[in-house]
Backbone atoms as SQL, in Angstrom:
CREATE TABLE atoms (id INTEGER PRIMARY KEY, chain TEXT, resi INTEGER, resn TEXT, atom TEXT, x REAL, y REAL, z REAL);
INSERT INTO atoms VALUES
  (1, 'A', 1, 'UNK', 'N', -6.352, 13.658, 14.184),
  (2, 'A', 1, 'UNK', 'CA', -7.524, 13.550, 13.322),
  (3, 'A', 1, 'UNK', 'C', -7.489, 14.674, 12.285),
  (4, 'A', 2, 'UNK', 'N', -7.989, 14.034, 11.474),
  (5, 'A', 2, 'UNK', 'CA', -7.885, 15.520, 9.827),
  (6, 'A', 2, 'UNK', 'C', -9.180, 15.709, 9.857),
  (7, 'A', 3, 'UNK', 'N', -9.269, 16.843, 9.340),
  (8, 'A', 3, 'UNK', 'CA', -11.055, 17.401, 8.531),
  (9, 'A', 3, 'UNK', 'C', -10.942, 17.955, 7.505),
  (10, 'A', 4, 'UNK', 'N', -12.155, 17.721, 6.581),
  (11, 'A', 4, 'UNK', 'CA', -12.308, 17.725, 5.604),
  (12, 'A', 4, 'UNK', 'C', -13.947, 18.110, 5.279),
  (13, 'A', 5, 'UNK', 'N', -13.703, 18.159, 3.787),
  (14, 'A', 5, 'UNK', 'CA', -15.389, 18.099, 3.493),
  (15, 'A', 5, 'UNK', 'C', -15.786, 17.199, 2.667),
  (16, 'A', 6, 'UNK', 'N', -16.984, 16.806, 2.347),
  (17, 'A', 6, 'UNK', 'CA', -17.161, 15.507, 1.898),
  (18, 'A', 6, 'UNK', 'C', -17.673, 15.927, 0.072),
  (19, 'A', 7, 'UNK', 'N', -16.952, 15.248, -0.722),
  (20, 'A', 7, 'UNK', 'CA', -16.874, 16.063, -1.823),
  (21, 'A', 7, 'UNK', 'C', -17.650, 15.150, -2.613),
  (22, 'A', 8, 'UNK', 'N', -17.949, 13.889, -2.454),
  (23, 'A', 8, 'UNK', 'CA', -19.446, 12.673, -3.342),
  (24, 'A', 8, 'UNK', 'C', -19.761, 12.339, -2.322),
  (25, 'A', 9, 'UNK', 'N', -20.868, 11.480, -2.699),
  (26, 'A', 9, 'UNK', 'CA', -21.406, 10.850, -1.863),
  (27, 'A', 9, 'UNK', 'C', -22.551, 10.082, -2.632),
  (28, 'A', 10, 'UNK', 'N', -22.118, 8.608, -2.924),
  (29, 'A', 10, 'UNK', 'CA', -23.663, 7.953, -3.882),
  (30, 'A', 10, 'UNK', 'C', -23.973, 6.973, -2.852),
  (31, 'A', 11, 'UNK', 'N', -25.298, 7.413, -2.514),
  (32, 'A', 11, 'UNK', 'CA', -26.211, 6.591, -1.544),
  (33, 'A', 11, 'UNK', 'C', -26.093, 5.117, -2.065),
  (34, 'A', 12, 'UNK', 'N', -26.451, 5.170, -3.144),
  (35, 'A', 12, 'UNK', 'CA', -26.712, 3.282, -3.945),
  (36, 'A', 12, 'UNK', 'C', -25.259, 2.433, -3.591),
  (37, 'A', 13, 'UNK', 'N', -24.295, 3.233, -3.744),
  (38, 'A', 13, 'UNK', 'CA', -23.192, 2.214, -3.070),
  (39, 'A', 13, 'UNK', 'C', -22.973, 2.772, -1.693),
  (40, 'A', 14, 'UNK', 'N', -23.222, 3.277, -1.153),
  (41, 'A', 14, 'UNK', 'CA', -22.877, 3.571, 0.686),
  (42, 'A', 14, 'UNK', 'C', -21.682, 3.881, 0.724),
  (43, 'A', 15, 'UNK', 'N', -20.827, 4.892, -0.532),
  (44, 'A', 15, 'UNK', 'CA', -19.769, 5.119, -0.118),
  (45, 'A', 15, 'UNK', 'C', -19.552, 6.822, -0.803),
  (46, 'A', 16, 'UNK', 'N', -18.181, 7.130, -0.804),
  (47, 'A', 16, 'UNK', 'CA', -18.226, 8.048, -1.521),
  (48, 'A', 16, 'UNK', 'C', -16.372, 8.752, -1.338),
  (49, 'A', 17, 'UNK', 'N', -16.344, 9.695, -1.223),
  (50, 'A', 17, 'UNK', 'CA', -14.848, 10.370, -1.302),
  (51, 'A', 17, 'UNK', 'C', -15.172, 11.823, -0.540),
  (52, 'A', 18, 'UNK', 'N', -13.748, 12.090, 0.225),
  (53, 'A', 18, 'UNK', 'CA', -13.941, 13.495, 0.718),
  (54, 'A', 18, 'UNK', 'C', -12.741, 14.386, -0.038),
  (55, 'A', 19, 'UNK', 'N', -12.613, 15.179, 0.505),
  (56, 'A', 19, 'UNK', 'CA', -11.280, 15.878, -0.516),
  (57, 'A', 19, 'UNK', 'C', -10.961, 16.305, -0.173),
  (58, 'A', 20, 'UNK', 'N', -9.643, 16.404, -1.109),
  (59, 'A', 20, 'UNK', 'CA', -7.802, 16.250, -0.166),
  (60, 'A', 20, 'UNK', 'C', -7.084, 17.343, -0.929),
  (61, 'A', 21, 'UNK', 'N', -7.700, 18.458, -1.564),
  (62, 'A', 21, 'UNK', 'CA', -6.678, 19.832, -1.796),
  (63, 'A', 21, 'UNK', 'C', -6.346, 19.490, -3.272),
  (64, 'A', 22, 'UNK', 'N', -5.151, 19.292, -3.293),
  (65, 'A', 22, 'UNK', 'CA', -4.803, 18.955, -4.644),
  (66, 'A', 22, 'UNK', 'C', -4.209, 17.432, -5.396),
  (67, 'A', 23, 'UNK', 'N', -4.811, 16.648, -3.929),
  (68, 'A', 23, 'UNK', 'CA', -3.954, 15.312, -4.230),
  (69, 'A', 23, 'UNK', 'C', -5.169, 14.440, -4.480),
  (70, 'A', 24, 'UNK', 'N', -5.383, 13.195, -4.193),
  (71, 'A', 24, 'UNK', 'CA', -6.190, 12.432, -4.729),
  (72, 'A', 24, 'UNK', 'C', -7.202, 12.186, -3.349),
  (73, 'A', 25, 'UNK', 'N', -8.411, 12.097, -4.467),
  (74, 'A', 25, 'UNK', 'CA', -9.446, 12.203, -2.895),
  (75, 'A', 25, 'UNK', 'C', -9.555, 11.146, -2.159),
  (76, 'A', 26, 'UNK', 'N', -9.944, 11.233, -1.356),
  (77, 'A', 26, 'UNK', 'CA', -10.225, 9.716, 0.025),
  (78, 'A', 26, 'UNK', 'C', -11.251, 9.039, -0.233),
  (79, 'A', 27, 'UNK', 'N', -11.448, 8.034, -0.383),
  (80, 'A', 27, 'UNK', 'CA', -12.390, 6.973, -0.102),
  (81, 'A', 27, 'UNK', 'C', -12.824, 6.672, 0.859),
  (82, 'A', 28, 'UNK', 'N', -14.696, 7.158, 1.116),
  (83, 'A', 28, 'UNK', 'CA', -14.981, 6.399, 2.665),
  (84, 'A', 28, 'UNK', 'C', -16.366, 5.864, 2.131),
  (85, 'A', 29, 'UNK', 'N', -16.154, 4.667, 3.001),
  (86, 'A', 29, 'UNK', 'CA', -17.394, 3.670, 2.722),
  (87, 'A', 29, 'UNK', 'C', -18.631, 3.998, 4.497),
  (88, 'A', 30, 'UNK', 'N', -19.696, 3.384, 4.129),
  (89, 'A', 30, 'UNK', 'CA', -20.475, 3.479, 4.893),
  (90, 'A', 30, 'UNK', 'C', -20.211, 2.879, 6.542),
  (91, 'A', 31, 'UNK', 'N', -19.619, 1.981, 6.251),
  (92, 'A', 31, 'UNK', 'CA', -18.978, 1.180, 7.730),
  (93, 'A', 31, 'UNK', 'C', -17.962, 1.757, 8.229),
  (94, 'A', 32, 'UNK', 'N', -17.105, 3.079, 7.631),
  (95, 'A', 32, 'UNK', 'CA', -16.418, 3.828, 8.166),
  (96, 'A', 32, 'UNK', 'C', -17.203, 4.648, 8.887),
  (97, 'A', 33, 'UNK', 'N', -18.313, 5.249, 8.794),
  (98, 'A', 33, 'UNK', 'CA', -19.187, 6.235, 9.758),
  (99, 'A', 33, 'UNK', 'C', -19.236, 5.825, 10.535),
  (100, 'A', 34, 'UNK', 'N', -19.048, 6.960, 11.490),
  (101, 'A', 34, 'UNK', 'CA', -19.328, 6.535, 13.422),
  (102, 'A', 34, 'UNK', 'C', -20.487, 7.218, 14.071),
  (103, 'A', 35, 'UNK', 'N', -21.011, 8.338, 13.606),
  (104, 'A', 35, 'UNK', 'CA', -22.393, 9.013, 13.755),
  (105, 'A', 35, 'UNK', 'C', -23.500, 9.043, 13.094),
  (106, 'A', 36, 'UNK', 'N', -23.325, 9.088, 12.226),
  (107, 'A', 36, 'UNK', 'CA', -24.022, 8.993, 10.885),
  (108, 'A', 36, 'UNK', 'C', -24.595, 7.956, 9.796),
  (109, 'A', 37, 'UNK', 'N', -25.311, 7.573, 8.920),
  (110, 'A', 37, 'UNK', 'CA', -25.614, 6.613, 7.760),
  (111, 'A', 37, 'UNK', 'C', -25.021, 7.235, 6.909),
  (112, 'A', 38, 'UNK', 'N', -25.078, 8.527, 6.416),
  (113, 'A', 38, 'UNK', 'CA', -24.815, 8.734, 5.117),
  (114, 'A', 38, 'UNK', 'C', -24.245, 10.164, 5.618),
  (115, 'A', 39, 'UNK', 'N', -23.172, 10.622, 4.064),
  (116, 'A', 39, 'UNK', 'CA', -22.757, 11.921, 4.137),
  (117, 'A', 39, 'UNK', 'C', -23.478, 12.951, 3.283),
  (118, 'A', 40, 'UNK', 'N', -23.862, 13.854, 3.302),
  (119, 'A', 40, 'UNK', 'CA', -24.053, 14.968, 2.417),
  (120, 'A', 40, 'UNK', 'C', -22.986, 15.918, 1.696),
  (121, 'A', 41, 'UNK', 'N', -22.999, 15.926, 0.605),
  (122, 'A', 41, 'UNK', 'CA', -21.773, 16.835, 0.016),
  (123, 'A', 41, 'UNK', 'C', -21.985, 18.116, 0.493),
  (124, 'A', 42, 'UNK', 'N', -20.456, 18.732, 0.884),
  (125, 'A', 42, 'UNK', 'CA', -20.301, 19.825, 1.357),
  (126, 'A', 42, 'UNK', 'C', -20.129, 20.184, 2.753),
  (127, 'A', 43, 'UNK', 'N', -20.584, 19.064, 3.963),
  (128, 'A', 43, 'UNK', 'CA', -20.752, 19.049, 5.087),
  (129, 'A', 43, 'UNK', 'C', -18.952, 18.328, 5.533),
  (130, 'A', 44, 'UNK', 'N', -18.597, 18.940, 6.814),
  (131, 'A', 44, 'UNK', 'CA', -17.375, 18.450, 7.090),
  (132, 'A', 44, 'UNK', 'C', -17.436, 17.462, 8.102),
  (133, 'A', 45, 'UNK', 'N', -16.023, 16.730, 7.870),
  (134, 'A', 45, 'UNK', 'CA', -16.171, 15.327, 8.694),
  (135, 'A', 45, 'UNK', 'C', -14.409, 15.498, 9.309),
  (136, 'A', 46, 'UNK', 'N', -14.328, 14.701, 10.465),
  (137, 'A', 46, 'UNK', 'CA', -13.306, 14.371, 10.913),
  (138, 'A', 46, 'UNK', 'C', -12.851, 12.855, 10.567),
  (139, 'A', 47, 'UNK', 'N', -11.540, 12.842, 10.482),
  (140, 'A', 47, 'UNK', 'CA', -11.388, 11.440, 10.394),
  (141, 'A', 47, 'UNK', 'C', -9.710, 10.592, 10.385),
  (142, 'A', 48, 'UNK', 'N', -9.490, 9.307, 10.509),
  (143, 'A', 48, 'UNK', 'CA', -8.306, 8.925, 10.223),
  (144, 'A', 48, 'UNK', 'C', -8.225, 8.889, 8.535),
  (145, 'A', 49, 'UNK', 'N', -6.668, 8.841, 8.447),
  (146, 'A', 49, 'UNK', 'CA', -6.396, 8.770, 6.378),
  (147, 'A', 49, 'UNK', 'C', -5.668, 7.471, 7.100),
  (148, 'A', 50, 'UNK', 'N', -5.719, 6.569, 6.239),
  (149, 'A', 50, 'UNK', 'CA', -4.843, 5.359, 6.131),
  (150, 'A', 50, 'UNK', 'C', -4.942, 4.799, 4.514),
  (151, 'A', 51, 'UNK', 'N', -3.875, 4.016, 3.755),
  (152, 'A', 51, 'UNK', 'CA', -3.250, 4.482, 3.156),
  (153, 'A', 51, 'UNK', 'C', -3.214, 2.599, 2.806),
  (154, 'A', 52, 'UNK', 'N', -4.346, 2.431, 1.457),
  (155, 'A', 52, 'UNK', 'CA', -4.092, 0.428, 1.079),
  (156, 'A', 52, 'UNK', 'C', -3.869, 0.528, -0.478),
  (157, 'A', 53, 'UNK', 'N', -3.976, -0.503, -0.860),
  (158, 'A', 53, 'UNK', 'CA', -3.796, -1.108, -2.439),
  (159, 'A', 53, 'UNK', 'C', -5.029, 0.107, -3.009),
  (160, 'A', 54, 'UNK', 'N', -5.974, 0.441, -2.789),
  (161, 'A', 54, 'UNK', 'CA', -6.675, 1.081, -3.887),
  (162, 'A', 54, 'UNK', 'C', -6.623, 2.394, -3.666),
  (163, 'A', 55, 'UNK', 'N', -5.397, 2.670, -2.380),
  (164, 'A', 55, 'UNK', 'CA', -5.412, 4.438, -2.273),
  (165, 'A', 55, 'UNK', 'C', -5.624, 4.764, -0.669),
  (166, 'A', 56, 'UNK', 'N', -5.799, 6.495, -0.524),
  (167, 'A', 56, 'UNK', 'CA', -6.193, 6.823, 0.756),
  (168, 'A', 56, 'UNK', 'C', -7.516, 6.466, 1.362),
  (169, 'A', 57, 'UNK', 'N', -7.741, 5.894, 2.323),
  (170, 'A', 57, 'UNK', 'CA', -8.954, 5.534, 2.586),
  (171, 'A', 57, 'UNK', 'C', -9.107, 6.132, 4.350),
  (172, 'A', 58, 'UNK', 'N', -10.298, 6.848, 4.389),
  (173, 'A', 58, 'UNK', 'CA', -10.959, 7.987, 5.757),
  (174, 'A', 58, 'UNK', 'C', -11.799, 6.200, 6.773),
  (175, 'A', 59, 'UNK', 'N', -10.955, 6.517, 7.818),
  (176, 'A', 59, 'UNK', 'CA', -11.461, 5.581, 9.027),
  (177, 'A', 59, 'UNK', 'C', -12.128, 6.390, 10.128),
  (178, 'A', 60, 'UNK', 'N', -13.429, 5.933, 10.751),
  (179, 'A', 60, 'UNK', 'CA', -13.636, 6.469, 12.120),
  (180, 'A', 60, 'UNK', 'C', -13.969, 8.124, 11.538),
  (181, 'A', 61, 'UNK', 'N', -14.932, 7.855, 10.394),
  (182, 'A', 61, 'UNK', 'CA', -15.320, 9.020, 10.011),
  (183, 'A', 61, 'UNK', 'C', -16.387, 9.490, 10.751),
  (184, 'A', 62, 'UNK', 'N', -16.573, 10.953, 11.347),
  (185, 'A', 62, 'UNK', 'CA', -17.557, 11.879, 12.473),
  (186, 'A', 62, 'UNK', 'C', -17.886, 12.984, 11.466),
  (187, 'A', 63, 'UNK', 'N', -18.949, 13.186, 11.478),
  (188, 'A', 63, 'UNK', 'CA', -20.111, 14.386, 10.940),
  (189, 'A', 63, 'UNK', 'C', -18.991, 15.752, 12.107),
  (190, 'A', 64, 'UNK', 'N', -19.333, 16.277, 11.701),
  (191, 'A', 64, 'UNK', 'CA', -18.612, 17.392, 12.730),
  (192, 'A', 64, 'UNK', 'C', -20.122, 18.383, 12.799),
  (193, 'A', 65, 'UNK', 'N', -19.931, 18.816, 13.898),
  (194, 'A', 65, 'UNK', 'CA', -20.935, 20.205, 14.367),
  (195, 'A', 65, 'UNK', 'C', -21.050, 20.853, 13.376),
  (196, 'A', 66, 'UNK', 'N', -21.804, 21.637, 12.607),
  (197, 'A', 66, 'UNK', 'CA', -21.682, 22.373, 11.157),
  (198, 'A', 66, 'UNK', 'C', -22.111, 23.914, 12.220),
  (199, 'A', 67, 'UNK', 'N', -21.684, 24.977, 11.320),
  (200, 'A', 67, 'UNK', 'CA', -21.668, 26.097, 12.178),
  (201, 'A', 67, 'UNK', 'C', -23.066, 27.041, 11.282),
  (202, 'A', 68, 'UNK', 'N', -23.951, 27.488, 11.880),
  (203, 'A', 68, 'UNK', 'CA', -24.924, 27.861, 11.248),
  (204, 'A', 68, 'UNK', 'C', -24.705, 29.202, 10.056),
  (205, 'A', 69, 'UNK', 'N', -23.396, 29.545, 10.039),
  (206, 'A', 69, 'UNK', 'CA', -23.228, 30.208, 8.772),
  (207, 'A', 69, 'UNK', 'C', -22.930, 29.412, 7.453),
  (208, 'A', 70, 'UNK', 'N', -22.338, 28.308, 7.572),
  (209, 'A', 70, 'UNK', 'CA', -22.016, 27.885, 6.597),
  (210, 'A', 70, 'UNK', 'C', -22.896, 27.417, 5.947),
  (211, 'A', 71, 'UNK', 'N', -22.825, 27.732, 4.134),
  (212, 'A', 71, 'UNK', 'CA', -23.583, 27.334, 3.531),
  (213, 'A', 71, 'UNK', 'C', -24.438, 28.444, 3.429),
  (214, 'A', 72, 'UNK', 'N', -24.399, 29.600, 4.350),
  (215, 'A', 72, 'UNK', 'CA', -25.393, 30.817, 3.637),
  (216, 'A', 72, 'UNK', 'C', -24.693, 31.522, 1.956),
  (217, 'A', 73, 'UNK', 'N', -24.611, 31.343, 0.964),
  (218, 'A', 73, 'UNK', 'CA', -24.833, 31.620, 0.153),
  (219, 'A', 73, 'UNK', 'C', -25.904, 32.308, -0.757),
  (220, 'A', 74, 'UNK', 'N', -26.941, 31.827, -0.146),
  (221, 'A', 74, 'UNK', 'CA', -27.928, 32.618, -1.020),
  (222, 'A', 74, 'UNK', 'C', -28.103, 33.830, 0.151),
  (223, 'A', 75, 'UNK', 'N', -27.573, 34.204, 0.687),
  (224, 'A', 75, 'UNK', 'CA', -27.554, 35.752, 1.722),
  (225, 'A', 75, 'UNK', 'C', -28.356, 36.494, 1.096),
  (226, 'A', 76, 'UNK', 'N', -29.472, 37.308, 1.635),
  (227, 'A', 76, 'UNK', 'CA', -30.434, 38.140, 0.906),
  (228, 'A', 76, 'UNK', 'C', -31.159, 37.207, 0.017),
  (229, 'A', 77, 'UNK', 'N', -31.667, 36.730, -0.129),
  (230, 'A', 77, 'UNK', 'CA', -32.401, 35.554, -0.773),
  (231, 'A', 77, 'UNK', 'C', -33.181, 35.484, 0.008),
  (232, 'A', 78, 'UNK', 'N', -34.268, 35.431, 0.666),
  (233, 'A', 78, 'UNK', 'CA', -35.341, 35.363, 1.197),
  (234, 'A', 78, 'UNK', 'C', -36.162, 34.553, 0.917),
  (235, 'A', 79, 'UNK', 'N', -36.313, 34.329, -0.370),
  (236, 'A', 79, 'UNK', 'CA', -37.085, 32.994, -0.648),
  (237, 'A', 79, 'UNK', 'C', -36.525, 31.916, -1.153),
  (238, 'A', 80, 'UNK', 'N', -34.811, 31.853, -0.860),
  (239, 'A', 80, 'UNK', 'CA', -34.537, 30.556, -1.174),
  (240, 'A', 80, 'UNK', 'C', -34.423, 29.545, 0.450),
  (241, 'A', 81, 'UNK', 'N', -34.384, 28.718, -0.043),
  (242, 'A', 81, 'UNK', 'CA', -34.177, 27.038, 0.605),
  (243, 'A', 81, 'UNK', 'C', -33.065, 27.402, 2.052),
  (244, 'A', 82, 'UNK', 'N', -33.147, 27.803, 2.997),
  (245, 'A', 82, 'UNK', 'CA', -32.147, 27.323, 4.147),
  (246, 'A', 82, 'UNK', 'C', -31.150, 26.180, 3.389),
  (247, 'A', 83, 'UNK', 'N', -29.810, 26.225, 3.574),
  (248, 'A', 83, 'UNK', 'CA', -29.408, 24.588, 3.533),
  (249, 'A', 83, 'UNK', 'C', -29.026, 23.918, 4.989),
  (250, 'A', 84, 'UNK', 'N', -29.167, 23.327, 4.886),
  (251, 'A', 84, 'UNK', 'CA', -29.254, 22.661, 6.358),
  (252, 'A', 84, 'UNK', 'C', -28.638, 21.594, 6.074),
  (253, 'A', 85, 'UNK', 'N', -26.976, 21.549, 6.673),
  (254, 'A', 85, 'UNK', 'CA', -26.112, 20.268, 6.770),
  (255, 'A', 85, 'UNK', 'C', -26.224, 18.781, 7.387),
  (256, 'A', 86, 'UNK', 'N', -25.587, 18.524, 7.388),
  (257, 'A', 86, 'UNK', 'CA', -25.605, 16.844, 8.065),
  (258, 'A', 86, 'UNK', 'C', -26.643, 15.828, 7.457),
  (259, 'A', 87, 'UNK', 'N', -27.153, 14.528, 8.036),
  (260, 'A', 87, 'UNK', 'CA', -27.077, 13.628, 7.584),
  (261, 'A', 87, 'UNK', 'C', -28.804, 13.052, 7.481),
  (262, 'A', 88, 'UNK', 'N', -29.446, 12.680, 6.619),
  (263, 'A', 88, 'UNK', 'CA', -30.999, 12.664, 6.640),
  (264, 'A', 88, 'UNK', 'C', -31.294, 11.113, 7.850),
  (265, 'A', 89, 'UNK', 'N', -32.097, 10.956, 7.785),
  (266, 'A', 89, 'UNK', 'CA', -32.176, 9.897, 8.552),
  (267, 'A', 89, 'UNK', 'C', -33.672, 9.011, 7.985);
């Protein structure tokens, strides 16, 4: 299984792309999720790459545990926003 992070994500089509370094990003659609409805950009996922006519495409895609540092960026910020990963419901 690979991981990754999920780099779009447009709700209106239920799909989106995760990303692949320097090569071309993955395509995952909504019926690929196995935990989840939807992805949030920035949050990491596990998954199969398999490989059709329109490119790499992420199978048996999993939300992964997010670790409560990630995403602190605004550090010392006190009055900004927590971000809080994973998937709305």
């Amino acid at each position: 299984m690979l991981q990754t992070i999920v780099k779009k994500w447009f709700r209106d089509k239920n799909s989106g792309f995760l990303d692949n370094g320097d090569g071309p990003d993955i395509m995952v659609t909504k019926s690929d999720l196995v935990n989840c409805e939807f992805l949030k950009v920035g949050v990491m996922v596990e998954f199969e790459c398999h490989s059709d006519k329109r490119g790499l495409i992420a199978k048996k895609v999993k939300l992964l545990q997010q670790n409560k540092s990630y995403g602190q960026h605004n550090k010392g910020n006190s009055n900004a926003k927590k971000f809080r990963p994973g998937v709305m419901t």
